[in-house]
C-alpha positions in Angstrom: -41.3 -5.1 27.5 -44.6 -7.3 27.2 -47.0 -6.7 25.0 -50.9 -6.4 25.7 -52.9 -9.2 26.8 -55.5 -7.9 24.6 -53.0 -8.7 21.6 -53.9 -11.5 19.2 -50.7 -12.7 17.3 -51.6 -15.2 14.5 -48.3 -17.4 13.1 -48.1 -19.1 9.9 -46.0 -22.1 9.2 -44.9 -23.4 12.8 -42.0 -25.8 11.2 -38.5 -26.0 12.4 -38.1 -22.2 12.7 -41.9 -21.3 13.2 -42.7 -23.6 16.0 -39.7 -22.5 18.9 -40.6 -18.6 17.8 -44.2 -19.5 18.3 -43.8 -21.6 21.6 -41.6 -18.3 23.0 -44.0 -15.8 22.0 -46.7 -18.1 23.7 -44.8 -18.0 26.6 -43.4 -14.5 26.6 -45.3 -11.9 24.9 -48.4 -12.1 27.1 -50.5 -12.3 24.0 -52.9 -14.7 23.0 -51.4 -16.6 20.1 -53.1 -18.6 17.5 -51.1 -21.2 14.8 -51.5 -22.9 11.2 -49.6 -25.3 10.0 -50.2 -28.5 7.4 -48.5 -30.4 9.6 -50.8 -31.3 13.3 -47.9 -32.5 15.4 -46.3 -29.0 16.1 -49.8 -27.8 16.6 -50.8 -30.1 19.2 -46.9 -29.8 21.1 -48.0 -26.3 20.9 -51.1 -26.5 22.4 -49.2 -27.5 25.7 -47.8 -23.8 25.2 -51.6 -21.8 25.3 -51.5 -22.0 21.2 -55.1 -22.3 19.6 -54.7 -23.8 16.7 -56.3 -22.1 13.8 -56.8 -22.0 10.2 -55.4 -19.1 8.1 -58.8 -17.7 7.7 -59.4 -17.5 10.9 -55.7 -15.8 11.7 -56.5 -13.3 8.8 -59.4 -12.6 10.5 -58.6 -12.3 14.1 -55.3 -11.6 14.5 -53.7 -8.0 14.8 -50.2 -9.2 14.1 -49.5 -12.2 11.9 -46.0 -14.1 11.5 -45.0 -16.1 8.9 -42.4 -18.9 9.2 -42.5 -20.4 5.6 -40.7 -21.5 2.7 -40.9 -19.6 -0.5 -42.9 -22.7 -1.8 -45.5 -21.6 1.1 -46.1 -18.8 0.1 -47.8 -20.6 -2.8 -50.1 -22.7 -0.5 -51.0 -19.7 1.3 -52.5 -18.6 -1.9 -54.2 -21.4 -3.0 -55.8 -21.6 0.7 -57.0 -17.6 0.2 -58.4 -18.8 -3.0 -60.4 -21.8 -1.2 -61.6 -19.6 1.4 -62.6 -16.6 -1.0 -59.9 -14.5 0.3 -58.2 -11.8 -2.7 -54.6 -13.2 -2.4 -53.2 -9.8 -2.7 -55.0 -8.8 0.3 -53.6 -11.3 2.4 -50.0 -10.8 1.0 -50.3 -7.1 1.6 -51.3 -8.0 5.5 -47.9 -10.5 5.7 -46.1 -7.5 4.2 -48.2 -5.0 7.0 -46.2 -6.6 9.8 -43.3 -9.5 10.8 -44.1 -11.7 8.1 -42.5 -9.5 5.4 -39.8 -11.2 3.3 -37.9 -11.5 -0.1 -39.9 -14.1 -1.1 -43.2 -12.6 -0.1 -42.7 -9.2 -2.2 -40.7 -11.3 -4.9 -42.2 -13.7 -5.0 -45.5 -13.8 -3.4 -46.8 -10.5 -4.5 -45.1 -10.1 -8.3 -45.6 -13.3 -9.3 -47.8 -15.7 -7.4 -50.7 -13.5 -6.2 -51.1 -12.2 -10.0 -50.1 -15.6 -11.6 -47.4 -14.4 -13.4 -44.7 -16.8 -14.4 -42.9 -15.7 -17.3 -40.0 -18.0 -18.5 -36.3 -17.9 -18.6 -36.8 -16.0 -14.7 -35.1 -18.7 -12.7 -37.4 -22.0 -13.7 -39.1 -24.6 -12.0 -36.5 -27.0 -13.1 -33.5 -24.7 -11.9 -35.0 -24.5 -8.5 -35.5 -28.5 -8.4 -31.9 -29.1 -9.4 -30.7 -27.0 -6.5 -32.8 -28.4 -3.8 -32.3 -31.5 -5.0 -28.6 -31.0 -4.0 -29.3 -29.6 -1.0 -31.7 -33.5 -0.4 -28.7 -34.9 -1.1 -26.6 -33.1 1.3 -29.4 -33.8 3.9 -29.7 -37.6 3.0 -25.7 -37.8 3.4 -25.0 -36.3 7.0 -28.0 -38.0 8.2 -30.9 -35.1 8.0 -34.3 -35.3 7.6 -35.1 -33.2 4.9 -39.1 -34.2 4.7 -40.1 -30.6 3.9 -37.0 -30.1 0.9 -38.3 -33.6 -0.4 -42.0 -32.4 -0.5 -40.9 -29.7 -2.2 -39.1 -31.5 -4.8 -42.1 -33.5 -5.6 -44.4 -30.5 -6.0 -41.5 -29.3 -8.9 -41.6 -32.9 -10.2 -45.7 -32.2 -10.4 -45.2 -28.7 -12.0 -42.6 -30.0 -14.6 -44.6 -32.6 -15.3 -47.7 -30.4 -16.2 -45.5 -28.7 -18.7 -44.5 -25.6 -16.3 -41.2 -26.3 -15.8 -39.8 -23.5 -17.9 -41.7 -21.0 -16.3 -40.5 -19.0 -12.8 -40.3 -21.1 -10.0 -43.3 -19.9 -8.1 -45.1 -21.7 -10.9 -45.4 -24.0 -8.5 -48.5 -22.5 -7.2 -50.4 -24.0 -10.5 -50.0 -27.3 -9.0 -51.5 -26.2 -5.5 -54.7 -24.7 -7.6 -54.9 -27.7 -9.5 -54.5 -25.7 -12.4 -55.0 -27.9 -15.6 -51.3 -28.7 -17.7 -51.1 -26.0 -20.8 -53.1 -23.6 -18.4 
């Protein structure tokens, strides 16, 4: 069944997974479909597709059905980009949550922890969290994968260790997006 033409879906994160579910709602759904993404090239294959790219304030704004296709680190960025825009991160969270882009990590760890900025230690730490995806680079780097997003990743936990948060829940991470001060 297609859905109205009138429909506006908004997709967050158009990465490996985000950008084929994006290009196939483009192309099936009948809906006008708008994108974000840190990363231009998916945007502008998209584009070929009927995708406007957008910026998450504008999505928040104008779509009536958002998607999101990111990492649990992400869902950190999204906050701090709320912030920016003078958006109440708990409002946007709670519109992910509304529709398709509810997950674990958004009502774990999105809503619990990083909307309210809530990072108490010995809850799964920063430098946990960088240990294990660090294995998971190395599994990447030996079979030949390009792991660019895991590394980035890694680097923003080197950033958030560095700053003195890596005792506290992963999420902590978010800090480091803010530009939150070390000892803060």
């Amino acid at each position: 069944m297609l859905m109205n033409a009138m429909l506006t879906i908004g997709f967050v994160g158009v990465g490996v997974m985000g950008e084929p579910m994006c290009r196939h709602l483009a192309t099936k759904s009948g809906a006008s479909v708008m994108a974000c993404d840190r990363d231009t090239a998916p945007l502008e294959r998209l584009a070929a597709f009927g995708v406007q790219a957008a910026s998450l304030d504008e999505i928040v704004q104008s779509a009536d059905v958002i998607f999101m296709s990111l990492p649990s680190g992400a869902v950190a960025e999204a906050r701090a980009i709320a912030v920016r825009v003078g958006m109440d991160p708990q409002k946007l969270f709670e519109a992910f949550a509304a529709g398709s882009a509810d997950s674990f990590a958004l009502r774990n760890q999105g809503m619990k922890a990083v909307a309210p900025q809530v990072f108490p230690e010995k809850a799964f730490p920063v430098t946990y969290a960088r240990k294990d995806l660090s294995y998971a680079v190395a599994l990447g780097d030996q079979v030949g994968v390009d792991v660019t997003g895991a590394k980035n990743l890694v680097a923003c936990f080197d950033q958030a260790i560095a700053s003195g948060w890596g005792e506290k829940y992963a999420p902590a991470i978010s800090l480091v997006f803010e530009g939150a001060q070390p000892g803060s």
